[in-house]
N, C-alpha and C positions, 0 to 999 in steps of 0.2 A: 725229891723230884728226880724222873730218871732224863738219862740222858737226850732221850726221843723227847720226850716233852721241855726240856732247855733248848732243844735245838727248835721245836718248834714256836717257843716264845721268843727265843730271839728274832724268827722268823715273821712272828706277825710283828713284832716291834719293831724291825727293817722296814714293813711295809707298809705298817700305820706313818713312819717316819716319811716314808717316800710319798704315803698320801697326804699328809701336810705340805709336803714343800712344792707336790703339782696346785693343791688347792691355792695355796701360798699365790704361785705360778698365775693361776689362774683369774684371781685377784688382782694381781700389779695390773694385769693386760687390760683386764675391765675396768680399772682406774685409768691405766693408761685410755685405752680408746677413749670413757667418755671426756677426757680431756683434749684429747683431739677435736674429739664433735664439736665442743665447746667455743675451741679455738677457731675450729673451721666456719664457724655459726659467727666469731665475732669477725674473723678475715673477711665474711661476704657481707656484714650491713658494714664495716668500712670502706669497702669497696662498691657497693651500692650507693654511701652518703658521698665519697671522693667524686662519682659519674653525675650524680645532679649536683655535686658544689661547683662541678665543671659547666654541665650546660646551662647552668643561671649562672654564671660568670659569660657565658658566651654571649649569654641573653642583656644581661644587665644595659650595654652599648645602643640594644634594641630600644630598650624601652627610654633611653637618655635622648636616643632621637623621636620616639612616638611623643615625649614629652615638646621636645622642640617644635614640632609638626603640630600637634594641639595650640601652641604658644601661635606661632604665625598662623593657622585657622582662627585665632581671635583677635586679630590684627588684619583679616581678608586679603591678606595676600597670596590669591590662590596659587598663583605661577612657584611660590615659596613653599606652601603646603601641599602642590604633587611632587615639588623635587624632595619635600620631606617627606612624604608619603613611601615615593618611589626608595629612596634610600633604605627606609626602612624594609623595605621590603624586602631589598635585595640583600642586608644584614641577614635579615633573621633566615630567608633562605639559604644563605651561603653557612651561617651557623648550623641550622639543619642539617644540609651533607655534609658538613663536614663531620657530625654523629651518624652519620649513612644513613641519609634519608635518600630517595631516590622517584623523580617522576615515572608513573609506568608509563611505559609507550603505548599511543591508543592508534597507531600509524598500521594497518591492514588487516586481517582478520579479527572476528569477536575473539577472545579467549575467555571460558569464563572461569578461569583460574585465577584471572586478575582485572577483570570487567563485568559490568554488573550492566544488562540488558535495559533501561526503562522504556523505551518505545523499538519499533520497528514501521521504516517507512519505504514505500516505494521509492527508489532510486533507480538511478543509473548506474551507477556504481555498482559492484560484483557482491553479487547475495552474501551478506553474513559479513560482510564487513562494517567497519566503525565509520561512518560519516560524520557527526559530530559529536565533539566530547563537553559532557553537560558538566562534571565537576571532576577535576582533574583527581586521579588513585595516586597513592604514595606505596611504597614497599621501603621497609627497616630490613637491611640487609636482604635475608632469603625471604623473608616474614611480609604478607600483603598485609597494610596499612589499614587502607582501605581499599577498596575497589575503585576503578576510575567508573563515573558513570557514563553510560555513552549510548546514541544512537545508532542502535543497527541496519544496515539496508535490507530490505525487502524484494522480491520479484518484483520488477514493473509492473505494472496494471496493464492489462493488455487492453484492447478493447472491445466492447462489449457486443456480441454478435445476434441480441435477442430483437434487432431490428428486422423486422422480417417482412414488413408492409410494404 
């Protein structure tokens, strides 16, 4: 073997060597990352099961009193079952924000970014505005809930000028 071709065998053998140790390389990482995934995949259903083991803990007080409420509705003592009513109510609401639930305001203009039109009536009140609100909207953080439904005002009716007799 002459000298040109030892030098050139040592050469691919440098280079077959250094493409092992990229593949090599290249291998850890792909193990590594899908063990990351992995982890990261187990870190968010923990973290998903920790936020409802919290809001059914929050709730749990709800339902100790909807049971209580039920108990004195079968005893008719109503004056006891709207204070049990009302408690519960005001639980489970305050349970709610305090996960960021949020009433929408249905207080001056329609928006319908966060109101949902079912009727329109003549009013007094200023065109396109909200006059009453049929079933109250929630918003979760930035995210609309639902829509609040609500009545929108209409032009007055003017009156009608085809009397002409």
């Amino acid at each position: 073997m002459t000298e040109a071709e030892q030098t050139l065998e040592e050469r691919i053998a440098a280079l077959e060597a250094e493409r092992d140790e990229r593949l090599n390389d290249l291998k850890r990482v792909a193990a590594d990352f899908e063990n990351y995934r992995k982890r990261v995949a187990r870190d968010q259903e923990s973290l998903v099961a920790r936020a409802h083991e919290r809001l059914v803990k929050e709730l749990l007080p709800v339902l100790d009193d909807l049971e209580r409420a039920l108990a004195a509705a079968e005893e008719h003592e109503e004056a006891k079952l709207e204070e049990g009513v009302r408690l519960v109510h005001r639980q489970l609401a305050s349970a709610l924000e305090h996960e960021g639930l949020a009433v929408i305001e249905t207080d001056g203009k329609f928006d319908p970014h966060v109101h949902e039109a079912l009727l329109s009536q003549p009013s007094e009140a200023d065109e396109g505005s909200v006059i009453e609100v049929l079933q109250k909207g929630y918003r979760l953080g930035d995210r609309v809930l639902r829509p609040a439904r609500v009545v929108v005002a209409a032009a007055p009716k003017e009156a009608n000028g085809d009397d002409d007799s």
